[in-house]
Each structure stands twice: as C-alpha cells, then as structure tokens.
C-alpha positions, 0 to 999 in steps of 0.5 A: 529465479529464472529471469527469462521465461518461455511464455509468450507476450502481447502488446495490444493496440491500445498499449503500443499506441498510446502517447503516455507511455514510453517505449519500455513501458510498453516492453515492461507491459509485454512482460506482464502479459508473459508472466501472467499466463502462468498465475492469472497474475504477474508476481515479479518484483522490481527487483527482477525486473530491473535485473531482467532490464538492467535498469534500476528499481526506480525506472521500473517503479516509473514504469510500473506507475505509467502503466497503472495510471493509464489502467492497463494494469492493477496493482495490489498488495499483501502485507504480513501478519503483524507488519507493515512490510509488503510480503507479495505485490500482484500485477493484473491486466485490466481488460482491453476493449475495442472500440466500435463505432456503437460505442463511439455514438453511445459514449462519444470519443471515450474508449472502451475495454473488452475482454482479451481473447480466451486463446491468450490464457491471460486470466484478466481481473474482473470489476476491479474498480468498485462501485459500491459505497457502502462497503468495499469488494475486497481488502485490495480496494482498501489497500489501494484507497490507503496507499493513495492517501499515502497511510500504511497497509497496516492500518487498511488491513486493520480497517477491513478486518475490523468492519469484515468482522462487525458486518459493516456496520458503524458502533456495530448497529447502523449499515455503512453508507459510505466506506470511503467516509469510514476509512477518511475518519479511521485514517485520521484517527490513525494518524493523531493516535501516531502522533501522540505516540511520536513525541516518546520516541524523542526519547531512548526507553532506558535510563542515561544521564547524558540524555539528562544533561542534554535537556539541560533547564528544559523542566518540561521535556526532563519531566517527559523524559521522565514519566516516559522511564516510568511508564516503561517500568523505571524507578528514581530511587536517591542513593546517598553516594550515587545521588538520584538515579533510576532503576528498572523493576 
C-alpha cells in the first residue's frame, strides 16, 4: 500500500478552530479529506495510519474518536459473513456548514453544516443520522447503535437481516414502532442466551481425568461436567480394569 497519496487535503474552518480537537487530530482529518477523494470514502486502517504517522494505533484510535464525537466524521463497519471480525471500516466527512447570520436568529448560537463544495470531489454521506424510528435507514445505523452498547457486530447484523427480511414488523404481523426498542430487547436476549452458554466453556469438550480431579466434591460442577461430555457425544462406560471412564460415539 502506498503510505503517501497524491491527492490534496482540506482542513476546513470549522476543524482548524475547534478547541476539542488536538492538532493531529486536525492532521489526521486532513488526511481523511485526501483520501477520500479517491472512493467517496476513507478505507485506511490505524494500521496505516500509524505507519504514516509513526504513532501507535491507540493514538490513532484517540484521534479518530475525537474527530467522530465532534461529527466531523462518521465511522462505519463491515464484519464478515459468519464472523464477528471487522472485515472493512469506512470513514465518511459529515458535511460542514457555514453559519450565517439567518441561522444564528433562527437557531441561536447552535452551528450548522452546508455541503462542501462540488470542486473538493469529496463525496460527503448524506442523512447520516437517522430519524426515523420505526425502522432503521441501513445496517450501518445498526452497527453504529450496536458498537455503543458495546454488543457484537455479529448480533446487529443478525438483527437487521432478521427484520429486513420480515418487513419489520414484530411476530411477523404488527409494523415496528420503534427499532431502537427492538434492538435494546434483541440485545438483551443476546446477552442472557450468551450467558447461559458461557457456563460450558468452564469446561474442555473432551474427556480428561485431571479435570475430574480438579473438581474434587463439588457434586454439581462434576455433574455439569458431565452432562456437558454428554451433550458432546460422550459416553461412561465402567471398564472392570480401567474403572469409569468416557468414550466419544
């Protein structure tokens, strides 16, 4: 990968004098712009960037967070089929808005955003917060309500496939109202199903004595053991020389 592009970089106004964001930060954002002119979107990981920067990838991470709290950027994710890993992340510019002197009576002091000009070529992501409630705009809204929660990528992706696929409706009748209370109950779900299934991983999925020993008189964790072999194919057979032992079927 070529770690310097070509194209040029726009530190807007807005980014240069905003107090929140420390100067690479402001760098980082420049970098952004560039890179964005060549996809509509920035594809770079903090791996390349850190190389670019000769920082680590948790400074970049910082950064990165600065720059999307304030809403000068929107990041998204794309996890592969069957896996929780992040296959791609994309970086898009919110569009920055000037403020005028209508804006300010209207709205008071809160700032607004206008649409870079068309000459930059950065192609900006458009609605990007969403407004609608009963139902989400794309899977990168739900990926993004996901992350915050801090539950995998894996369940928003089951999520939105499950309802894209029904129409969004709940029990497959009634419209959603409200996919954000969908997604809190899914999540939930999740998160006990999880737990439940936590409590076989104290456990190797095959037979050994020395974990037997281990649990010593503990009757109902031998007994978990146990049931979890057999759940797994395992069968306790007594051998008159051996004594009790398993064997898988």
């Amino acid at each position: 990968m070529d770690s310097k592009k070509s194209y040029y970089a726009i530190i807007p106004a807005e980014v240069r004098y905003c107090k929140d964001l420390s100067s690479s930060s402001k760098l980082l954002y420049a970098e952004i712009t560039a890179l964005c002119n060549k996809e509509g979107y920035c594809w770079a990981s903090n791996n390349y960037f850190a190389e670019l920067y000769q920082v680590s990838r948790g400074t970049i991470s910082k950064w990165i967070k600065q720059l999307e709290i304030n809403r000068f950027i929107k990041v998204s994710y794309l996890c592969n089929d069957n896996s929780k890993s992040i296959s791609m992340r994309k970086i898009y510019l919110y569009a920055i808005k000037k403020e005028t002197a209508a804006s300010k009576t209207k709205q008071g002091a809160s700032k607004t955003k206008e649409p870079a000009s068309k000459t930059t070529k950065i192609i900006l992501k458009d609605n990007i917060k969403n407004n609608n409630k009963d139902k989400p705009t794309d899977l990168n809204v739900v990926v993004d309500y996901f992350v915050e929660n801090k539950v995998d990528i894996l369940e928003a992706n089951k999520f939105f496939n499950y309802f894209e696929s029904n129409g969004w409706k709940v029990g497959g009748r009634t419209p959603m109202k409200n996919w954000k209370a969908a997604a809190n109950n899914w999540m939930m779900r999740s998160k006990e199903f999880n737990n439940s299934n936590n409590k076989n991983n104290e456990f190797p999925d095959y037979y050994d004595r020395k974990v037997e020993y281990a649990i010593g008189n503990d009757s109902s964790k031998l007994n978990r053991y146990h049931k979890h072999l057999r759940n797994l194919g395992w069968t306790c057979v007594h051998s008159p020389t051996a004594g009790t032992i398993w064997k898988k079927t």
